[in-house]
N, C-alpha and C positions, 0 to 999 in steps of 0.2 A: 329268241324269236319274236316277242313280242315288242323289245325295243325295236329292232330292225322293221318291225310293221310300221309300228309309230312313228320312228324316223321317215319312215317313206311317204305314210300321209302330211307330215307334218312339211316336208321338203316339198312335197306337190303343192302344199296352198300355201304356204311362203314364196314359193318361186312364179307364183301366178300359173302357175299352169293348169289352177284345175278348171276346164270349160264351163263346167254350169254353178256360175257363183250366187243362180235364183235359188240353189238349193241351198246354202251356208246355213242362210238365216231360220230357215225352218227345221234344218236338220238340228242344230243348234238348241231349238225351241223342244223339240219331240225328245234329244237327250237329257234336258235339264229338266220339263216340268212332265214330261210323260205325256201328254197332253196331244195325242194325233189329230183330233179335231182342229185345233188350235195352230198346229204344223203345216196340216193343209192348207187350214184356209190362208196363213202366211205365204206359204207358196202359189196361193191361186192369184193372191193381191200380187203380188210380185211376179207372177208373167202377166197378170192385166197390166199393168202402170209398166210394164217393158215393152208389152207389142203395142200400148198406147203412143207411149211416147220415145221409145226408143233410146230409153234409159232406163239403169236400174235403177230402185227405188230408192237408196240413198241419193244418187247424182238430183235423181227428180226434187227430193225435200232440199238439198242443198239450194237450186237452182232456185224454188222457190223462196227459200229464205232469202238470198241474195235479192230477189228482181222485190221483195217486201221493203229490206234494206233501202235499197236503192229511191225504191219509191216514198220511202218513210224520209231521206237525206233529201229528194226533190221537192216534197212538200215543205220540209223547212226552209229551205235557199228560199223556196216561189212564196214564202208568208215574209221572209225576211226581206225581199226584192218589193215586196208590196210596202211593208213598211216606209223601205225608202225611197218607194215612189210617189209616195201619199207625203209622205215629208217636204218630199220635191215639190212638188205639186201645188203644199200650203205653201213652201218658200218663195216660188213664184210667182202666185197669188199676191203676199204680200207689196214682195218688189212690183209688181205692175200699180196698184194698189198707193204705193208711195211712190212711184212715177208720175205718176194723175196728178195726185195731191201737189207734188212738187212743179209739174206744170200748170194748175190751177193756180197755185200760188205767182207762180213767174205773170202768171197772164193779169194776175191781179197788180202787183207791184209794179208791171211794163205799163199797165193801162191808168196808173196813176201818176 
């Protein structure tokens, strides 16, 4: 009897069918450390951050790691893009720079 329990809870949250998956984590927590206090308040956090953002609290920390990523990968491109634009920038500098000079020079040798 007791397999046949087990199999049947085990088959419900394998097969995704069990409806309230804010409870996993807390039930989880209350089995392993005893701890109801601690149960609760996991399940309180976890319907806040659900009716907040209409996720559950894994999807919510994933999404944020990713848009962190994301923004840690943007700031590199946009320091590297700077890099090359300040390169650019002295490059062109120059060449203008040795353009002058180069017509200074012509204006000097024409006019002599």
């Amino acid at each position: 009897m007791k397999k046949l329990f087990l199999s049947l809870i085990l088959l419900t949250f394998l097969t995704g069918c069990f409806q309230s998956t804010a409870m996993v984590g807390p039930t989880m927590t209350l089995v392993s450390s005893g701890n109801l206090g601690h149960a609760f308040g996991t399940y309180l956090t976890n319907q806040a951050v659900e009716n907040e953002t209409g996720m559950q609290t894994h999807e919510f920390i994933v999404k944020k790691v990713e848009e962190q990523q994301i923004k840690t990968k943007d700031y590199k491109i946009n320091k590297e893009l700077s890099k090359i634009l300040e390169n650019n920038i002295e490059h062109k500098q120059l060449v203008i720079l040795l353009q002058n000079n180069i017509k200074k020079t012509r204006n000097v040798i024409n006019s002599n």
